[in-house]
C-alpha positions in Angstrom: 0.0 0.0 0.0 1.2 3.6 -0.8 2.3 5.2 2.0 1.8 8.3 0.5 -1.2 7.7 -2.3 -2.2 10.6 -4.9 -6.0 11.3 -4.2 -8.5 12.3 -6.6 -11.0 15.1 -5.3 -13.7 15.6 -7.5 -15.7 18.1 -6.0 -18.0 20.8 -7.9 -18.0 23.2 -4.6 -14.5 25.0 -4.4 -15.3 26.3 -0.5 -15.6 22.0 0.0 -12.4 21.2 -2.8 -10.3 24.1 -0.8 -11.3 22.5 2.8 -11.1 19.0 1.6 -7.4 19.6 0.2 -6.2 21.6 3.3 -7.6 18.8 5.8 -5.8 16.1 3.8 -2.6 18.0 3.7 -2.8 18.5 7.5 -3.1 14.9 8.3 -0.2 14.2 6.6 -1.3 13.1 2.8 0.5 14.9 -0.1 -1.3 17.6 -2.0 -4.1 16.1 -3.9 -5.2 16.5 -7.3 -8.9 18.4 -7.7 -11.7 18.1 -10.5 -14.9 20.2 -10.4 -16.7 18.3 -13.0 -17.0 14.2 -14.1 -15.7 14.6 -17.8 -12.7 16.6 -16.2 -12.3 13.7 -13.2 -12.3 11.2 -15.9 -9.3 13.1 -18.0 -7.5 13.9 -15.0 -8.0 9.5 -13.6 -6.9 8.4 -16.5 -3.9 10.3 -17.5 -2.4 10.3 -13.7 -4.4 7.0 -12.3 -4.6 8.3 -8.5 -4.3 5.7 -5.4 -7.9 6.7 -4.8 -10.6 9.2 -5.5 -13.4 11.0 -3.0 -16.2 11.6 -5.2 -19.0 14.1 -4.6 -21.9 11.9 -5.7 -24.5 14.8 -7.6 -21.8 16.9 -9.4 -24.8 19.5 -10.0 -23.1 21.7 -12.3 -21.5 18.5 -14.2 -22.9 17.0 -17.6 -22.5 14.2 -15.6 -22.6 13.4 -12.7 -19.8 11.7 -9.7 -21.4 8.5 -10.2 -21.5 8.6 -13.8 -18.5 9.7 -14.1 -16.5 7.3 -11.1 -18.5 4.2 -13.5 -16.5 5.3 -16.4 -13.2 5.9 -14.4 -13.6 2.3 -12.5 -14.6 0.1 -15.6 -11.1 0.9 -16.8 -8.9 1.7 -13.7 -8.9 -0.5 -10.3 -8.8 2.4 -7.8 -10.8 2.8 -4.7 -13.6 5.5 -4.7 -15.4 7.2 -1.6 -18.7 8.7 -2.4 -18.9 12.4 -0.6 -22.2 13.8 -0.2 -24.8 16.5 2.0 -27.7 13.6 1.3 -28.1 10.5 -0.9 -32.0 9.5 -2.1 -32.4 6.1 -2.3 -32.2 6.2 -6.1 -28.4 7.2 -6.0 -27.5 5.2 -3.3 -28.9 1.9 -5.5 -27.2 3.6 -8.5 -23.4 4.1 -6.7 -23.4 0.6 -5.2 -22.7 -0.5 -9.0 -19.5 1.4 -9.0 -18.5 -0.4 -6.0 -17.2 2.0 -3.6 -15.3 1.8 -0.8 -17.4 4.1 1.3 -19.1 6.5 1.8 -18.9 10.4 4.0 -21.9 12.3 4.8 -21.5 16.0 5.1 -20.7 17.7 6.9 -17.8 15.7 8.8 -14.9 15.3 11.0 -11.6 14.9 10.1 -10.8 12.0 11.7 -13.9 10.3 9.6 -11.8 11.4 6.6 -9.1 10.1 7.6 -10.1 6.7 8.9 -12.5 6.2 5.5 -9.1 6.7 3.4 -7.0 4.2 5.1 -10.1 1.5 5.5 -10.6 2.1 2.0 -7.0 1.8 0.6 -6.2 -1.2 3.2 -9.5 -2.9 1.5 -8.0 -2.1 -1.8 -4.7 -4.3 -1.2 -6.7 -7.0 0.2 -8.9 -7.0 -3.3 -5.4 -6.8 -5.3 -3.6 -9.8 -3.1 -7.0 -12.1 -3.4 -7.0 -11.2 -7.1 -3.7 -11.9 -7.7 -4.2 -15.1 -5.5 -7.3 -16.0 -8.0 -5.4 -15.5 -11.4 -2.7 -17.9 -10.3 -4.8 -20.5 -8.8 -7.0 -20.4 -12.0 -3.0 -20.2 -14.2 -2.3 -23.2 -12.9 -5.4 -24.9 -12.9 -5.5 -24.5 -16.8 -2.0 -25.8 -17.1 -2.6 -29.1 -15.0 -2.5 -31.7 -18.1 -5.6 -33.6 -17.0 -9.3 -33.3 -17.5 -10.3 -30.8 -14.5 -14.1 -30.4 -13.6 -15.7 -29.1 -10.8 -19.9 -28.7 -9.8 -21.9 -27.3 -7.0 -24.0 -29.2 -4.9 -26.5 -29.8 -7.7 -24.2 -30.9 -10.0 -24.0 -27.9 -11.8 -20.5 -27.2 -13.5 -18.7 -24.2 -11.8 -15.4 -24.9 -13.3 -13.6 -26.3 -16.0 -10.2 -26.7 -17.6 -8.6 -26.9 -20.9 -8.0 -30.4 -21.2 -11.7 -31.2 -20.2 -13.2 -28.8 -22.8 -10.9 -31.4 -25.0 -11.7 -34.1 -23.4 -15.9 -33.0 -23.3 -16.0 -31.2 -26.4 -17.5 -28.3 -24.5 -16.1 -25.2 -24.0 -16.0 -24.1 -20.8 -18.5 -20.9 -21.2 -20.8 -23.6 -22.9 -20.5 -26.1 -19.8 -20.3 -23.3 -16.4 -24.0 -23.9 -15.1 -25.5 -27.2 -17.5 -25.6 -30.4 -15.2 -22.4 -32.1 -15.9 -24.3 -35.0 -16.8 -25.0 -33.3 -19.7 -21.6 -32.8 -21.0 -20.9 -36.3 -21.5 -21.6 -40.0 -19.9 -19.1 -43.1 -18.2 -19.2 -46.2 -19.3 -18.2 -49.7 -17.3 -17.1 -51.9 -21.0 -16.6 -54.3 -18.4 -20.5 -54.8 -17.1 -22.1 -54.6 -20.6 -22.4 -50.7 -21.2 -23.2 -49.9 -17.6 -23.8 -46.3 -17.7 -21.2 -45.0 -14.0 -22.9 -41.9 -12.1 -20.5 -41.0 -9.4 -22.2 -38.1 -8.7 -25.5 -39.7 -7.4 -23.1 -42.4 -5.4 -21.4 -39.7 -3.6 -24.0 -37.3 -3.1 -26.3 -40.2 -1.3 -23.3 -40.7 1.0 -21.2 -44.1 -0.6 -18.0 -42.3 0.4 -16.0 -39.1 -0.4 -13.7 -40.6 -3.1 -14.6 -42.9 -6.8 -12.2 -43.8 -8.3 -13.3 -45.7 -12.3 -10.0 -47.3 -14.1 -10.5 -47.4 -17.8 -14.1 -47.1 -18.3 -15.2 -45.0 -21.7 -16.3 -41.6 -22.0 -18.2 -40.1 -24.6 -18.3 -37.1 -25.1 -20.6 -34.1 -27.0 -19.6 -35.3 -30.6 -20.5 -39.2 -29.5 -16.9 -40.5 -29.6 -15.5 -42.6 -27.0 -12.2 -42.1 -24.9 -10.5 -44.3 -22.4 -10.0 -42.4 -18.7 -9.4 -43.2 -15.5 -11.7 -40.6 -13.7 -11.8 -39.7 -9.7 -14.7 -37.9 -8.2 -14.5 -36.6 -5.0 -16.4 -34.5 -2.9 -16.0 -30.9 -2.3 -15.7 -29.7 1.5 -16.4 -26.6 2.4 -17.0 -25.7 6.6 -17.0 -29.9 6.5 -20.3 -29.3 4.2 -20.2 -31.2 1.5 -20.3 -28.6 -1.3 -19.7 -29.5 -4.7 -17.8 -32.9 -7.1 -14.8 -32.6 -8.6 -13.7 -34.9 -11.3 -10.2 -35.7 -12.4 -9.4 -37.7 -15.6 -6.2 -39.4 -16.5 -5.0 -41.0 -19.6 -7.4 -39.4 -22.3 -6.9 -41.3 -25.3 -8.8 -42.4 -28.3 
């Protein structure tokens, strides 16, 4: 986190800019940067990308207004936004909550509640970048893992799915996320005369946490068969069961 972050005031009273500015240069912050209208807080965002920005939410004498303007800054720049305002009707507080703020400051206030809303906001900020960062390598090295990946909810419902099943399926994975894995293709036991397998329903009605199927067929979307060796296993979550995931090996023809 910056220990000394460029802010972003965009504020279309200069008696509240001029306070705003001095109050955050008196706790310690470095002078920030201040915008009277949304078109000219949208220039200003994306040409110096401040740490974080304390929007005034109506902007009356703006074509458009703070929230209008902190949705356009926000779908291209990941930058925490405080909404500033004298009142919010419920219409504009339903509107703001799609820009995702960090918080909000009713006038007129305190220092100290400027202050503290800053650093909340900003620490929240790094949390969001570490778990995203988290996310994107988890999913990186999910898609390299070079075996047939699926995962469901409860339901059976497919939440995730990797490279090698899309393959493997002949789904892609936008196609598959939500259909019934069921439907994306079917197990077969060669060894008990074209037994159709359905691990889910086995571990879902409690036969165990783990299936494991050596060399049964799959076939997939386009009707051709593969030899796998698939596990199923149950998901945990809070030691709730919570979802199957299903691992295939050895995807051949």
């Amino acid at each position: 986190m910056n220990k000394w972050p460029q802010i972003l005031i965009v504020e279309d009273e200069n008696i509240v800019a001029r306070d705003l500015k001095h109050r955050l240069m008196n706790i310690g912050y470095k002078p920030p940067i201040i915008a009277t209208k949304g078109a000219e807080a949208v220039r200003i965002a994306k040409e110096v990308r401040p740490d974080i920005m304390i929007f005034d939410i109506m902007l009356s004498n703006s074509v458009i207004d703070g929230i209008e303007a902190a949705a356009e800054i926000r779908s291209e720049i990941d930058v925490p936004l405080i909404y500033l305002t004298a009142y919010a009707d419920d219409y504009s507080v339903i509107r703001s909550k799609a820009t995702e703020p960090y918080g909000y400051i009713l006038k007129p206030f305190q220092t100290r509640e400027l202050h503290i809303a800053i650093e909340m906001a900003l620490y929240k900020h790094s949390l969001d970048q570490e778990l995203k960062r988290q996310q994107n390598m988890l999913s990186s090295i999910l898609n390299s893992i070079p075996e047939g990946l699926i995962a469901t909810d409860i339901e059976g419902n497919v939440t995730f799915m990797n490279p090698y099943s899309e393959k493997l399926t002949g789904w892609t994975s936008l196609e598959a996320k939500g259909k019934n894995v069921r439907e994306l293709f079917q197990l077969v036991s060669t060894v008990e005369k074209d037994i159709s397998l359905d691990p889910i329903s086995s571990l879902l009605s409690g036969n165990g946490s783990r299936i494991y199927f050596k060399n049964v067929m799959l076939v997939n979307r386009q009707g051709k068969r593969k030899w796998v060796d698939c596990v199923s296993k149950t998901i945990l979550q809070e030691n709730k069961v919570s979802g199957i995931l299903f691992l295939f090996q050895g995807m051949t023809d």
